[in-house]
C-alpha positions in Angstrom: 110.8 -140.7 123.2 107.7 -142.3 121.6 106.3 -145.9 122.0 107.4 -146.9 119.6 110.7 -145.5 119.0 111.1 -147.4 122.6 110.1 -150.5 120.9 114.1 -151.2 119.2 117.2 -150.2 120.6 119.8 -151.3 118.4 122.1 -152.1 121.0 120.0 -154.5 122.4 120.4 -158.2 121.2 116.5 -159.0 122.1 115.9 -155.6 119.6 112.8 -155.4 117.3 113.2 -155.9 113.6 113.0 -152.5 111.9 110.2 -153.8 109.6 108.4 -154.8 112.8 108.8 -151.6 114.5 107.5 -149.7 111.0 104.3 -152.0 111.1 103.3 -151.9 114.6 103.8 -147.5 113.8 101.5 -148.2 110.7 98.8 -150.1 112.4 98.9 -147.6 115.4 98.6 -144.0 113.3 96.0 -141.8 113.4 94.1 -141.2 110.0 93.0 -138.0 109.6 89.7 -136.9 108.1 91.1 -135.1 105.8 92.8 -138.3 104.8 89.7 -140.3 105.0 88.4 -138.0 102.5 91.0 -138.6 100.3 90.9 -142.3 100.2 87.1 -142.9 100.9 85.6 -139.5 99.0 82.2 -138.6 100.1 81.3 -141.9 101.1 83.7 -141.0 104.1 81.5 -138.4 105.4 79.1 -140.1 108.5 75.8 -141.1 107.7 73.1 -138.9 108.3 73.3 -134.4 108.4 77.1 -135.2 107.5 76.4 -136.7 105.0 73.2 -134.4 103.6 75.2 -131.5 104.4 78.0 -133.3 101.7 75.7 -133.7 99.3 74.3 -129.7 99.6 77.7 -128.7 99.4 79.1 -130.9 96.0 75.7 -129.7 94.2 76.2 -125.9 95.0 80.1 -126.3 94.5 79.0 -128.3 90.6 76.6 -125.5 89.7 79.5 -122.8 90.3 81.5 -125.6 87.8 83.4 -126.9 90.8 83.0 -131.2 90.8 83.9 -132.7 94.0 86.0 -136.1 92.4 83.0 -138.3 94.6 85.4 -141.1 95.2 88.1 -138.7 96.6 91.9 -138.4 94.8 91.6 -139.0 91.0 93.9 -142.2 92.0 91.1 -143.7 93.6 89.3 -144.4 90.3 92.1 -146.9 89.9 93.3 -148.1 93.0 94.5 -151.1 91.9 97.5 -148.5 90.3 99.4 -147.6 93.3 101.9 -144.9 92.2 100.0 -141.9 92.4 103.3 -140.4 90.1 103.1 -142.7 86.9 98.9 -143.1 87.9 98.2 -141.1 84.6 100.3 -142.8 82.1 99.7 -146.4 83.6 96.1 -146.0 83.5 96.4 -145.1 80.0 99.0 -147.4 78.7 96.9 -150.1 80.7 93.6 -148.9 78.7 92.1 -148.6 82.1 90.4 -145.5 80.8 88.6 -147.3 78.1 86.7 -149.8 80.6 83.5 -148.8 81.7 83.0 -147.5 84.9 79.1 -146.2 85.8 80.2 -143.5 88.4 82.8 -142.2 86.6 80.7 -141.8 83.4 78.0 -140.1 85.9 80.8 -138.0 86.9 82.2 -137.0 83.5 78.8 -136.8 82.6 78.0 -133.7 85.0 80.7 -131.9 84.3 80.0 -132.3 80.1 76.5 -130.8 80.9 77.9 -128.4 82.7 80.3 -127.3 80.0 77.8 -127.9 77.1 75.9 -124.7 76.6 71.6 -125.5 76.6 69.8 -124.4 73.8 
């Protein structure tokens, strides 16, 4: 039995609130790097060769016409949406894509020189 499974025993008068039990859980759950990644993007990666090594990495991955989303899921360009399900038609119904947003025109940017051929 974990900690806090142990927390609530429904037999118990004194028991813990579910809602309690879930939030203690929440607060006590290891994030994962890979998780970090996701919600951070490469801001997540420590400072210093971590980080260098990042930034090698998403500039050989964009010359091969690979683009590391720099902020991590596509959700997080809008994280005020919180349903990563209806994300793509709240964002547009919302107009969301219409305001201006420097890093992901930066973003968009790359990749349209990427696709664009040079003369």
């Amino acid at each position: 039995m974990d900690v806090v499974s142990g927390l609530s025993n429904p037999g118990e008068k004194d028991a813990i609130p579910d809602e309690v039990r879930k939030a203690v859980a929440q607060a006590i759950r290891h994030v994962s790097g890979w998780e970090q990644l996701k919600t951070g993007g490469v801001s997540a990666v420590p400072q210093g060769e971590p980080s260098a090594a990042m930034q090698r990495i998403v500039k050989v991955l964009s010359g091969c016409g690979i683009f590391v989303v720099p902020v991590g899921v596509l959700e997080r360009w809008h994280p005020e949406i919180g349903n990563k399900k209806t994300w793509v038609p709240e964002v547009l119904g919302m107009k969301l894509h219409e305001v201006e947003n420097l890093q992901l025109s930066e973003f968009l940017g790359s990749v349209l020189r990427y696709l664009t051929p040079s003369s």
